[in-house]
C-alpha positions as CSV (number, residue, x, y, z in Angstrom):
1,X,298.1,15.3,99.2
2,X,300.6,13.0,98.3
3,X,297.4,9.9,97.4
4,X,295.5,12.4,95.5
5,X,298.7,13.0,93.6
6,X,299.5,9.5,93.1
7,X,296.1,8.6,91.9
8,X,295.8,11.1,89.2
9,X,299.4,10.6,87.6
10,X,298.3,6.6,88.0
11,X,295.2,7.1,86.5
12,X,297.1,9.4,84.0
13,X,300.3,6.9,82.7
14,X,297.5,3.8,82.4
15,X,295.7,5.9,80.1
16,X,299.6,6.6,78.3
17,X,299.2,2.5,78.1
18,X,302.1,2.7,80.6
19,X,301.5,0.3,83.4
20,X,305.2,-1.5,84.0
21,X,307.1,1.1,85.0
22,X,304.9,2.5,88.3
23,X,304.7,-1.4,88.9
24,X,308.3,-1.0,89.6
25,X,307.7,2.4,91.1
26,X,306.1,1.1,93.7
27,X,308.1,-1.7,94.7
28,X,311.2,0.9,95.0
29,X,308.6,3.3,96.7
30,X,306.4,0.7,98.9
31,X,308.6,-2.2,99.7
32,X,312.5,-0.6,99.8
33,X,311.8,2.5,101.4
34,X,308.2,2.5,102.8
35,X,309.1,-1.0,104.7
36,X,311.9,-0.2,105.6
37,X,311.5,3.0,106.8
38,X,309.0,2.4,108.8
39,X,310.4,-0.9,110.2
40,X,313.5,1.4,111.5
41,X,311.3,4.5,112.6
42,X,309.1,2.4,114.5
43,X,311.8,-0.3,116.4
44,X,315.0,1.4,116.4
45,X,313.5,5.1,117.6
46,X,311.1,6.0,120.1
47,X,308.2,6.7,117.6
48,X,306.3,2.9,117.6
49,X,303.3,3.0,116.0
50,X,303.6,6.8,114.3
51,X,307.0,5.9,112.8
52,X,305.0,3.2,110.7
53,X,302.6,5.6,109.7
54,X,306.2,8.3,109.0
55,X,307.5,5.7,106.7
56,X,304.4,4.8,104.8
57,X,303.9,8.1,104.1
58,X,307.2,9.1,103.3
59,X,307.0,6.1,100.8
60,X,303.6,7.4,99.3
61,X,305.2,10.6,98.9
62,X,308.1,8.9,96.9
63,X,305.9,7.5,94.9
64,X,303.9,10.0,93.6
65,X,307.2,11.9,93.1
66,X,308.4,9.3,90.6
67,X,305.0,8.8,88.8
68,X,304.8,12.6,88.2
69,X,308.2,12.4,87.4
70,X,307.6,9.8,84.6
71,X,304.3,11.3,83.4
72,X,306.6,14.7,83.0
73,X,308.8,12.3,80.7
74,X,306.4,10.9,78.8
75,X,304.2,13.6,78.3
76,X,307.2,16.0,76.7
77,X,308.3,13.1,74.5
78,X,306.9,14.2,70.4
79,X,304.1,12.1,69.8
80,X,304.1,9.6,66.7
81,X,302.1,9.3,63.9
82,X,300.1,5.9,63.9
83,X,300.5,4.3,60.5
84,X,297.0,5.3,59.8
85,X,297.6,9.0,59.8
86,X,300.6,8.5,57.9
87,X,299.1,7.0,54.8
88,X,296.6,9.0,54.7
């Protein structure tokens, strides 16, 4: 659930032109708190292997949170007239 939600609010902010802010997204979401995560799920707990899966997907999840999160945002701002329309 939490891919196919990723990939459509993805898909969704690069058609919005807005392709920096997920980049950052998902270093927070992968790198900080996937990684890490999973690095103490799987050697500091019992869980090995699953807690690296626990941790990726808990990072996935985070992401897609965000990146719906920031389509919500941008999606409520007022849109702006292009210069075109206003001249005309």
């Amino acid at each position: 659930m939490a891919d196919a939600v990723q990939s459509i609010a993805a898909g969704s902010l690069r058609g919005l032109k807005d392709t920096r802010v997920p980049l950052l997204f998902a270093g927070i979401a992968y790198w900080l708190i996937g990684l890490s995560l999973s690095y103490v799920l799987a050697l500091k707990t019992d869980l090995g292997a699953v807690g690296i899966w626990i941790g990726l997907s808990i990072g996935k999840a985070v992401y897609a949170a965000l990146l719906v999160l920031r389509l919500q945002l941008l999606a409520d701002r007022p849109a702006i007239a292009s210069t075109s329309d206003a001249s005309a």
